[in-house]
Backbone and ligand atoms as CSV (ligand in chain L), in Angstrom:
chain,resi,resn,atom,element,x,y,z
A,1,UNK,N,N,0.863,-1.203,0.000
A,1,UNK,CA,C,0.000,0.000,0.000
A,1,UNK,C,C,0.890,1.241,0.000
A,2,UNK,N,N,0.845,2.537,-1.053
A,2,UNK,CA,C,1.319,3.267,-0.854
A,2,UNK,C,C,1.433,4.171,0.493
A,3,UNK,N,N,2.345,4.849,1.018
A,3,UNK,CA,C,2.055,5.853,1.750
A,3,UNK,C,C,0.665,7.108,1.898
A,4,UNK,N,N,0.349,7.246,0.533
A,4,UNK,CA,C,-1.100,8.326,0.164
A,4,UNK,C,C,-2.009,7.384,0.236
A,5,UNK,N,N,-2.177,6.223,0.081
A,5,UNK,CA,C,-2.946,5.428,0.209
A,5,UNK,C,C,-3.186,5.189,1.719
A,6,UNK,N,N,-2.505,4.808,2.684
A,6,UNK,CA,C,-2.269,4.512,3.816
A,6,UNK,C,C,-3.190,5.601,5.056
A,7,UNK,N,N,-2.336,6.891,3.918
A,7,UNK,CA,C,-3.145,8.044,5.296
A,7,UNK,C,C,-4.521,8.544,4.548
A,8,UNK,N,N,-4.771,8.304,3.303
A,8,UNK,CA,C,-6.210,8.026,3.142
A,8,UNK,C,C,-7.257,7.438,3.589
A,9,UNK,N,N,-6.933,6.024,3.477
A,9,UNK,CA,C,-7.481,4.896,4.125
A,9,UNK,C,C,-7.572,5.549,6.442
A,10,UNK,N,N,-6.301,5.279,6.407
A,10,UNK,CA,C,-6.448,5.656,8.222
A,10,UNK,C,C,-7.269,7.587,8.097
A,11,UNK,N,N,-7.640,8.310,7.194
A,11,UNK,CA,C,-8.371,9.378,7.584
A,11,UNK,C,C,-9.897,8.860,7.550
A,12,UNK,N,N,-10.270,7.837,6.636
A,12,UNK,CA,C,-11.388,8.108,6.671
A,12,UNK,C,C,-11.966,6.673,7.916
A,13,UNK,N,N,-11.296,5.795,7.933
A,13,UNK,CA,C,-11.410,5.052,9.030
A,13,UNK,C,C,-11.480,5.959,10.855
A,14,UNK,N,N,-10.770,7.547,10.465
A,14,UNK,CA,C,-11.001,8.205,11.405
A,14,UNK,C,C,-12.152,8.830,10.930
A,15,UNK,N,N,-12.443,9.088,10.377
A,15,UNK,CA,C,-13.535,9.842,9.707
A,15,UNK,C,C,-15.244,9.342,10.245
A,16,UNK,N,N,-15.010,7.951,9.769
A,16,UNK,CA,C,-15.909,6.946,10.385
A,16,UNK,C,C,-16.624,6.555,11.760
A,17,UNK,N,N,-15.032,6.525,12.602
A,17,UNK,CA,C,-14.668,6.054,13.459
A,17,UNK,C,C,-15.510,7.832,14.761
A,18,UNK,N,N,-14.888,8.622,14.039
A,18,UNK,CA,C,-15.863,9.650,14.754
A,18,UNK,C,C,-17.402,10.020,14.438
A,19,UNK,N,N,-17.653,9.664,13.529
A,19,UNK,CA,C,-19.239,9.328,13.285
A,19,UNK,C,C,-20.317,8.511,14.442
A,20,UNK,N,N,-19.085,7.628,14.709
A,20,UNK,CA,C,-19.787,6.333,15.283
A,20,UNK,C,C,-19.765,6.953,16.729
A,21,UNK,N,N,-18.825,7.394,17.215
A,21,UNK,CA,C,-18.317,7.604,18.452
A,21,UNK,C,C,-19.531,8.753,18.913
A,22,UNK,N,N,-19.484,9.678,17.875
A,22,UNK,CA,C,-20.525,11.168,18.927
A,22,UNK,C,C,-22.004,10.519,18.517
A,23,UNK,N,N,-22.088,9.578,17.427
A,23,UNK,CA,C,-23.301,8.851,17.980
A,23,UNK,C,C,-23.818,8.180,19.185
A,24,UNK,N,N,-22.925,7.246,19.474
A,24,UNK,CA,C,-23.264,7.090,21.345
A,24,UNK,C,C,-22.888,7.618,22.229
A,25,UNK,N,N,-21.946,9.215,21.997
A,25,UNK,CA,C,-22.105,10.172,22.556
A,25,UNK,C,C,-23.648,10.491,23.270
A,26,UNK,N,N,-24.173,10.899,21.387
A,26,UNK,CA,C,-25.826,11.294,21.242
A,26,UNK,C,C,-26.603,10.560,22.425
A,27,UNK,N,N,-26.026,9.161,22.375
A,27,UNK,CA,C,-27.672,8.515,23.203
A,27,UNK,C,C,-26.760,8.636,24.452
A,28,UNK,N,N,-25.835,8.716,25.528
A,28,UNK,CA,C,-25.515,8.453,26.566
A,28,UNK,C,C,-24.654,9.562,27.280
A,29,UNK,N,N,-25.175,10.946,26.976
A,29,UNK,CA,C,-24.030,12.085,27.383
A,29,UNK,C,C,-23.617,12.129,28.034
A,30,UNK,N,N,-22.317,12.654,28.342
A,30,UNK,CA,C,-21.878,12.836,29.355
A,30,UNK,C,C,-21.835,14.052,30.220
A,31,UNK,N,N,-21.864,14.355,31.775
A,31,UNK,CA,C,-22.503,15.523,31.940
A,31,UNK,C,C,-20.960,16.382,31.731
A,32,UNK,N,N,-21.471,17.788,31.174
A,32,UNK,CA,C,-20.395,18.616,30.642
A,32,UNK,C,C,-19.333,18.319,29.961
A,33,UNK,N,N,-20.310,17.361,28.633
A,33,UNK,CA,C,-19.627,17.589,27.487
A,33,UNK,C,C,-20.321,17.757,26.538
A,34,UNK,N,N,-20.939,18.000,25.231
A,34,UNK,CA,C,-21.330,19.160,24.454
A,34,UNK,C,C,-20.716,18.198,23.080
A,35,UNK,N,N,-21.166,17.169,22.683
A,35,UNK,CA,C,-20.797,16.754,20.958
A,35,UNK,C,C,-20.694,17.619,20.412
A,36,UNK,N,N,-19.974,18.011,19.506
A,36,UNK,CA,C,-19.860,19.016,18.154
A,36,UNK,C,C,-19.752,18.560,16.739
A,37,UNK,N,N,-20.653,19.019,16.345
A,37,UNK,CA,C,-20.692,18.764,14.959
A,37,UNK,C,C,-19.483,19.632,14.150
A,38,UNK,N,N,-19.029,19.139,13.016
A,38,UNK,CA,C,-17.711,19.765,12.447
A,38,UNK,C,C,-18.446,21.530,12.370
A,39,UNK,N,N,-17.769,22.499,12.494
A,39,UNK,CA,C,-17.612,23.580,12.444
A,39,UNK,C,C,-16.395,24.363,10.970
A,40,UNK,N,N,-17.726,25.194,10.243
A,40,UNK,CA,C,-16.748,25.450,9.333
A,40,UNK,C,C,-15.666,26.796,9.932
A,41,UNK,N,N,-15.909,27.005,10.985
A,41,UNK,CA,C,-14.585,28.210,11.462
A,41,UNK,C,C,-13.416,27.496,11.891
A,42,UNK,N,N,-13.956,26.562,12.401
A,42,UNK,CA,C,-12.523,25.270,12.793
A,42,UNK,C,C,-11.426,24.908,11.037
A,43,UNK,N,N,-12.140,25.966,9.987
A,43,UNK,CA,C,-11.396,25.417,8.958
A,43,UNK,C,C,-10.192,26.566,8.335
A,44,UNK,N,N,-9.387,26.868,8.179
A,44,UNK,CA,C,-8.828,27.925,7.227
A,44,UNK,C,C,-10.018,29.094,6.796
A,45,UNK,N,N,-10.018,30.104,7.112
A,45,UNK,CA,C,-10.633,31.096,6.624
A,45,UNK,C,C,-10.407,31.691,4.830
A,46,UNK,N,N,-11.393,32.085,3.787
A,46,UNK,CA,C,-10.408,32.248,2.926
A,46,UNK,C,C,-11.488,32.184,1.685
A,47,UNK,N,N,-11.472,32.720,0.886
A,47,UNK,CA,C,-12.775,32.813,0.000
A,47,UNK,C,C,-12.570,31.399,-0.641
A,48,UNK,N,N,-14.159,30.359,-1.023
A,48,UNK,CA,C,-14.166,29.228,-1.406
A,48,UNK,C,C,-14.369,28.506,0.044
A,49,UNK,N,N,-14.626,29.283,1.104
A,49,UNK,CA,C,-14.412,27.837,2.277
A,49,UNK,C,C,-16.382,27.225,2.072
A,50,UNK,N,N,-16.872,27.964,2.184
A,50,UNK,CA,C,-18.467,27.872,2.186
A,50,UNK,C,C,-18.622,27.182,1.028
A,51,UNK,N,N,-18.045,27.159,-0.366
A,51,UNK,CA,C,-18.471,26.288,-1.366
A,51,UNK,C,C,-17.839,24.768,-1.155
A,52,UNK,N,N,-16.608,24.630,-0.799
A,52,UNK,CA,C,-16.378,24.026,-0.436
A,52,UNK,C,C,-16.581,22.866,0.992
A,53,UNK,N,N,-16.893,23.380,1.709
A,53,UNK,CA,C,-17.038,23.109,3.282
A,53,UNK,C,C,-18.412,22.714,2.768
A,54,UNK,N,N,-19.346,23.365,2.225
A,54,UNK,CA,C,-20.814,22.790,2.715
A,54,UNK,C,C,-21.273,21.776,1.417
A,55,UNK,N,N,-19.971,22.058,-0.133
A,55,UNK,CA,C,-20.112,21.185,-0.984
A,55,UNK,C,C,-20.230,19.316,-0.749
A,56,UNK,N,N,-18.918,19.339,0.092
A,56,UNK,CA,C,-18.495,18.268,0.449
A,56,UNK,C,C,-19.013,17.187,1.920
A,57,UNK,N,N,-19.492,18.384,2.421
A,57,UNK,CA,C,-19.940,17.310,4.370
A,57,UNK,C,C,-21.016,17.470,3.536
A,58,UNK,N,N,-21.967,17.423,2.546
A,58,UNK,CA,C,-23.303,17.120,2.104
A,58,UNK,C,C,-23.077,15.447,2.429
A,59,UNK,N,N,-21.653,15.000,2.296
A,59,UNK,CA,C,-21.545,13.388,2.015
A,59,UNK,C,C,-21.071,13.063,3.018
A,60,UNK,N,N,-19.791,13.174,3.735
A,60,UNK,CA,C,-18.782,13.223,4.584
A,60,UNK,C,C,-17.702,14.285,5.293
A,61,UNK,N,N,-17.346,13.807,6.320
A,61,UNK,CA,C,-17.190,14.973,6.986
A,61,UNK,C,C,-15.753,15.945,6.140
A,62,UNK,N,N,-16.032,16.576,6.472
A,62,UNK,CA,C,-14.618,17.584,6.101
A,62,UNK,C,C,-13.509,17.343,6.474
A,63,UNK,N,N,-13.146,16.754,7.813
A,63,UNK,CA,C,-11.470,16.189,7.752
A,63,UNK,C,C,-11.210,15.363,7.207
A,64,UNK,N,N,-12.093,14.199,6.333
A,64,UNK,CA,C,-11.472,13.531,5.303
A,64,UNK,C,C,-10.832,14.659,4.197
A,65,UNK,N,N,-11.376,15.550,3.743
A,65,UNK,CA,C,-10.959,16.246,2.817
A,65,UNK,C,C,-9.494,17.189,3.537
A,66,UNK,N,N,-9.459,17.511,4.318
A,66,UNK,CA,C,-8.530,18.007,5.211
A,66,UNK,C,C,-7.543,17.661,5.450
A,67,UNK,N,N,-7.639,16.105,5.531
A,67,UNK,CA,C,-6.631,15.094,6.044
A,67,UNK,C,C,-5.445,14.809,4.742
A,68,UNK,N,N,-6.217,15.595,3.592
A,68,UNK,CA,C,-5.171,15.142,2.244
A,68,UNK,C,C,-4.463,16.567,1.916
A,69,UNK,N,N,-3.273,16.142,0.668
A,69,UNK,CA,C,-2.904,17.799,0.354
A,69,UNK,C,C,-2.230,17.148,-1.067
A,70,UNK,N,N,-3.195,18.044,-2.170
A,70,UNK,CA,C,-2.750,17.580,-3.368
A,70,UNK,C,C,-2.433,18.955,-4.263
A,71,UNK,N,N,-2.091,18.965,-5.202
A,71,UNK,CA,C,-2.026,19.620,-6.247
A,71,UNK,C,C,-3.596,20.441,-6.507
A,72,UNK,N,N,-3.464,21.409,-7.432
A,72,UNK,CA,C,-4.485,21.504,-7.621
A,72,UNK,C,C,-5.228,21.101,-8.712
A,73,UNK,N,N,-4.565,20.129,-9.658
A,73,UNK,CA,C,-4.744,19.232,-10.900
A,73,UNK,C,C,-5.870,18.018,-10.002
A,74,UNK,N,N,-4.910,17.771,-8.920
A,74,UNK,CA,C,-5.618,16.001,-8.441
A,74,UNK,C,C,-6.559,16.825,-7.622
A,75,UNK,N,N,-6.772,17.885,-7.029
A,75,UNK,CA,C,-7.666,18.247,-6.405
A,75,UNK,C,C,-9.440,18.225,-7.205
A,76,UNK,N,N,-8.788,18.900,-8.591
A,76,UNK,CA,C,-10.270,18.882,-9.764
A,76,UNK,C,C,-10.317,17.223,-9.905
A,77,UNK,N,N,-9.133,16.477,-10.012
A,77,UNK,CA,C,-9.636,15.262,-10.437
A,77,UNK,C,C,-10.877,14.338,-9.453
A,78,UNK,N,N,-9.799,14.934,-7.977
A,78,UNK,CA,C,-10.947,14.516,-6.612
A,78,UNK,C,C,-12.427,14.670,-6.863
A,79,UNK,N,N,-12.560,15.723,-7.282
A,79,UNK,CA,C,-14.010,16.650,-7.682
A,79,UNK,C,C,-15.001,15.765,-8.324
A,80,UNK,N,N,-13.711,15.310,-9.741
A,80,UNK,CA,C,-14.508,14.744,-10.620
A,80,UNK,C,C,-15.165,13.128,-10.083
A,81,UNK,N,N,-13.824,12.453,-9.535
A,81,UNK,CA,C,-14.442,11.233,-9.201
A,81,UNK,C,C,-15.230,11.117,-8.262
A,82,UNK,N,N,-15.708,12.246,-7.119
A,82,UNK,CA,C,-16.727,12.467,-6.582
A,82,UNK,C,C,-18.094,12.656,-6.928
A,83,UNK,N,N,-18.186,13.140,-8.121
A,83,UNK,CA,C,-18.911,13.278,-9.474
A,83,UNK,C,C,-19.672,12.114,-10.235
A,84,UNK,N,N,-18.176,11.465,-10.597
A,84,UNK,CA,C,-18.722,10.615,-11.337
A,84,UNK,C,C,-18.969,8.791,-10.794
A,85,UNK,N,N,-18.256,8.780,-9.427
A,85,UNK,CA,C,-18.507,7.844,-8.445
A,85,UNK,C,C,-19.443,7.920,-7.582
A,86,UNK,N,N,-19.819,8.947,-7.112
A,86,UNK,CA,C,-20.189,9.104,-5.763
A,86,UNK,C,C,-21.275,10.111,-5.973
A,87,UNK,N,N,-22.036,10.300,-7.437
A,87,UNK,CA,C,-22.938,11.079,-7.871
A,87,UNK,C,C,-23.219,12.096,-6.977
A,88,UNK,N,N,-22.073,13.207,-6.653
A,88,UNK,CA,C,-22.035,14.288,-6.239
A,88,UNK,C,C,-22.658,15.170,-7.001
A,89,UNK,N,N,-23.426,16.289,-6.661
A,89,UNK,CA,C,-23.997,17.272,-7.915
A,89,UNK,C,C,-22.672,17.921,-8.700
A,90,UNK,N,N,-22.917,17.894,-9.515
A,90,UNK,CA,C,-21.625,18.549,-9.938
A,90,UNK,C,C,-22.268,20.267,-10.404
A,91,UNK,N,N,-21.030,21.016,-9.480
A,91,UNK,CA,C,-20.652,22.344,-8.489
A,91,UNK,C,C,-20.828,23.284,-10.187
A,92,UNK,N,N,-21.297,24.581,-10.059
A,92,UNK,CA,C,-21.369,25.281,-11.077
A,92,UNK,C,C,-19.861,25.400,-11.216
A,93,UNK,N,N,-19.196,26.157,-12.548
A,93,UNK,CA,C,-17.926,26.175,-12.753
A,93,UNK,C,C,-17.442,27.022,-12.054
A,94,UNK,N,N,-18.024,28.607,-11.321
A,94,UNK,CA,C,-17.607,29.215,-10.371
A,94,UNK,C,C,-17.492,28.697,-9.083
A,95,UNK,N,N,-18.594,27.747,-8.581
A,95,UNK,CA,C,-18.199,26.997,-7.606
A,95,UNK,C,C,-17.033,26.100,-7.834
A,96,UNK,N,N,-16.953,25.228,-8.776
A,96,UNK,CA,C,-15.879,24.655,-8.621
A,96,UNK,C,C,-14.372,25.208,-8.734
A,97,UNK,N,N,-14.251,26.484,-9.687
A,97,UNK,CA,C,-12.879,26.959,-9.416
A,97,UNK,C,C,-12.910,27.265,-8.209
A,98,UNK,N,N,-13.984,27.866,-7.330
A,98,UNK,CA,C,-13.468,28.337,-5.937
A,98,UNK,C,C,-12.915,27.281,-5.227
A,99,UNK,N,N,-13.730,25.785,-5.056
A,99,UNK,CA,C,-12.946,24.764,-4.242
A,99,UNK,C,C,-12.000,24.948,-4.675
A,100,UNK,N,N,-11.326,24.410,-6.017
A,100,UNK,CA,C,-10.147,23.656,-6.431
A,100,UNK,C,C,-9.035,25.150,-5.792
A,101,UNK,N,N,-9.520,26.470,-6.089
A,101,UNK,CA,C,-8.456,27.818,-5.276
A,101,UNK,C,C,-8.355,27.296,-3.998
A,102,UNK,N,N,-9.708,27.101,-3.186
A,102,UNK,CA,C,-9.302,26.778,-1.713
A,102,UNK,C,C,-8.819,26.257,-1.364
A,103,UNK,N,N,-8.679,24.719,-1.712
A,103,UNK,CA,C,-8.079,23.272,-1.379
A,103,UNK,C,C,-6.898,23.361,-1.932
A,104,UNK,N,N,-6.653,24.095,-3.160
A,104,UNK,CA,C,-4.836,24.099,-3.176
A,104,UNK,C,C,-4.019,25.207,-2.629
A,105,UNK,N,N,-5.008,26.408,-2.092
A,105,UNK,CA,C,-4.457,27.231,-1.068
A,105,UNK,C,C,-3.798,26.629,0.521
A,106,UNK,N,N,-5.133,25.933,0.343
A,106,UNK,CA,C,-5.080,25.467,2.081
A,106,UNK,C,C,-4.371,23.947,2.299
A,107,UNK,N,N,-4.361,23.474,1.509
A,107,UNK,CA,C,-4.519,22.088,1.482
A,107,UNK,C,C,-3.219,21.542,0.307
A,108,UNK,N,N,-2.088,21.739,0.010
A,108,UNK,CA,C,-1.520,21.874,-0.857
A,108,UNK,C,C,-0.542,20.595,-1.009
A,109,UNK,N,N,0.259,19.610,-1.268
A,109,UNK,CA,C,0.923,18.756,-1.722
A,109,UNK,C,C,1.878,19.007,-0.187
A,110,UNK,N,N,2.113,17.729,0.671
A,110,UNK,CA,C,2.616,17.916,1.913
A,110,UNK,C,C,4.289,17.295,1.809
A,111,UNK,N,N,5.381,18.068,1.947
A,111,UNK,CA,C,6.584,17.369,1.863
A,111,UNK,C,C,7.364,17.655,2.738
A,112,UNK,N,N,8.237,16.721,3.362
A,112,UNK,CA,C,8.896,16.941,4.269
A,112,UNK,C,C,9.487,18.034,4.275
A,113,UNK,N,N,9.968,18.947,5.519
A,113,UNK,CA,C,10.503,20.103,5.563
A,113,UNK,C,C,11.961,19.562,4.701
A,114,UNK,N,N,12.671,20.523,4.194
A,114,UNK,CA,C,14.281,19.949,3.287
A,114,UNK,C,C,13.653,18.981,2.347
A,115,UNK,N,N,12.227,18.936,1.783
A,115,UNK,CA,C,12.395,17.513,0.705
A,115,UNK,C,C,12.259,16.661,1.135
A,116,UNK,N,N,11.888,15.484,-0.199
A,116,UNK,CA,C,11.984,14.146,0.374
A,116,UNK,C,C,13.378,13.370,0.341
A,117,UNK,N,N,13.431,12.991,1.601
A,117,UNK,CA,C,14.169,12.104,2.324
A,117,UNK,C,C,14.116,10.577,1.865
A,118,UNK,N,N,15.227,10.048,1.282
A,118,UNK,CA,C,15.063,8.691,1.179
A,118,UNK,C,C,15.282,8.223,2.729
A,119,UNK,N,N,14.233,7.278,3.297
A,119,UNK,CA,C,14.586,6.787,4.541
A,119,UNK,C,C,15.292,5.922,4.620
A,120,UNK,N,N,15.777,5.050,3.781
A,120,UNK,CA,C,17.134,3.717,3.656
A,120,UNK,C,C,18.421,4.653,3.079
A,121,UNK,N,N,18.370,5.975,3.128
A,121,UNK,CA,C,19.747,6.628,2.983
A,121,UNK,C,C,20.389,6.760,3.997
A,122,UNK,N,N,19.931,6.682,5.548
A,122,UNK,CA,C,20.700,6.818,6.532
A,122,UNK,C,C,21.544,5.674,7.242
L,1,HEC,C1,C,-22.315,12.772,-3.142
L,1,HEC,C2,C,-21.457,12.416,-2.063
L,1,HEC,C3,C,-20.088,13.048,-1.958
L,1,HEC,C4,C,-19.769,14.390,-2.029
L,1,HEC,C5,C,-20.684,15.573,-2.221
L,1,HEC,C6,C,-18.342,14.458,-1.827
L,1,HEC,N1,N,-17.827,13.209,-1.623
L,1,HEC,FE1,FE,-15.891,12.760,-1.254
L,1,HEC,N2,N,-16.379,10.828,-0.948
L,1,HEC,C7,C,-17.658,10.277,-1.082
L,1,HEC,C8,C,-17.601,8.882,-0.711
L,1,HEC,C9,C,-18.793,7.927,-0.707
L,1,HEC,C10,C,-16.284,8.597,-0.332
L,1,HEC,C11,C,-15.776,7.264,0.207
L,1,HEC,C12,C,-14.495,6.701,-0.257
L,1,HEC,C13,C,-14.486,6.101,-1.638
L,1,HEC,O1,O,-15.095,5.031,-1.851
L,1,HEC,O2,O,-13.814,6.708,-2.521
L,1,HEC,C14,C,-15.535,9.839,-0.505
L,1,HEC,C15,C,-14.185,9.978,-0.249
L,1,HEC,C16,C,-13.462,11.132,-0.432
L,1,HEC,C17,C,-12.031,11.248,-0.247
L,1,HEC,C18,C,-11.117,10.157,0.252
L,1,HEC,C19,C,-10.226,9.588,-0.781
L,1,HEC,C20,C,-10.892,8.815,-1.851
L,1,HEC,O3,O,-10.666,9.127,-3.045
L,1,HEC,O4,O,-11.595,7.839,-1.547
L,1,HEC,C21,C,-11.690,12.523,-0.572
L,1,HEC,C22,C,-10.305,13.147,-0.560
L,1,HEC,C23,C,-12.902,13.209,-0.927
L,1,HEC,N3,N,-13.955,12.334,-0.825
L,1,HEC,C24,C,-12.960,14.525,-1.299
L,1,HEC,C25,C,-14.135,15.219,-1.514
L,1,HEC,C26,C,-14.191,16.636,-1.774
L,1,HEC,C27,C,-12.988,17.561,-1.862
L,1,HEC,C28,C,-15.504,16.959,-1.896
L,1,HEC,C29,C,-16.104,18.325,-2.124
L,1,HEC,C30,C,-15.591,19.063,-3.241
L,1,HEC,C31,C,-16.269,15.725,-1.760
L,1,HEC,N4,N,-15.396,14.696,-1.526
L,1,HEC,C32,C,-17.637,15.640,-1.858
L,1,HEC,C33,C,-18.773,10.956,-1.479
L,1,HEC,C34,C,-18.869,12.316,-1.681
């Protein structure tokens, strides 16, 4: 399994995994604590967050989308196979340039500080 594969897979297994959890939150509270539903201020501020943010938790939550950082090529591609897999409405073209600005503003291709590091070089 690749590495992008890996923290894909473990985001949305977290993704899931907190779904399930503030559900029996829901039925068994605890006193003075307060479930929260994702919050779009908890996100990067920044024009495109509202098309984005409320495009996407229509399906799933937003730190799956959060949890990645691509280009902004694979970001439209994300779009599309959301689209064309996951019969997402597909976003007017002003909506969609705004995601694909936001998500490669905020959200951008993640590399080690200095580059990548071969780890069998040391
Ligand atoms: C109509 C429902 C729907 C909408 C809207 C939606 N998604 Fe998804 N998305 C899914 C489903 C279902 C999955 C589950 C994983 C899979 O099978 O690919 C998913 C998974 C993902 C993943 C995890 C990696 C992957 O490819 O599986 C990313 C990243 C993602 N979505 C990004 C987005 C972004 C960005 C938006 C908003 C622009 C969005 N999604 C909107 C249904 C949707």
């Amino acid at each position: 399994m690749s590495p992008r594969y890996a923290l894909m897979a473990a985001a949305f297994v977290a993704a899931v995994f907190t779904a399930s959890r503030s559900e029996i939150l829901a039925q068994a509270p605890i006193p003075g604590f307060e479930p929260q539903l994702e919050d779009i201020e908890t996100f990067p501020a920044g024009p495109g967050r509202e098309e984005t943010f409320y495009g996407c938790t229509a399906c799933h939550a937003f730190k799956l989308v959060a949890a990645q950082g691509m280009t902004g090529q694979l970001w439209d591609e994300t779009i599309q196979v959301m689209i064309d897999k996951h019969k997402m409405n597909e976003p007017t073209q002003t909506d969609r340039a705004a995601m694909i600005a936001y998500l490669e503003k905020h959200y951008p291709p993640r590399t080690p500080r200095g580059g990548w590091q071969n780890p069998f070089a040391q």
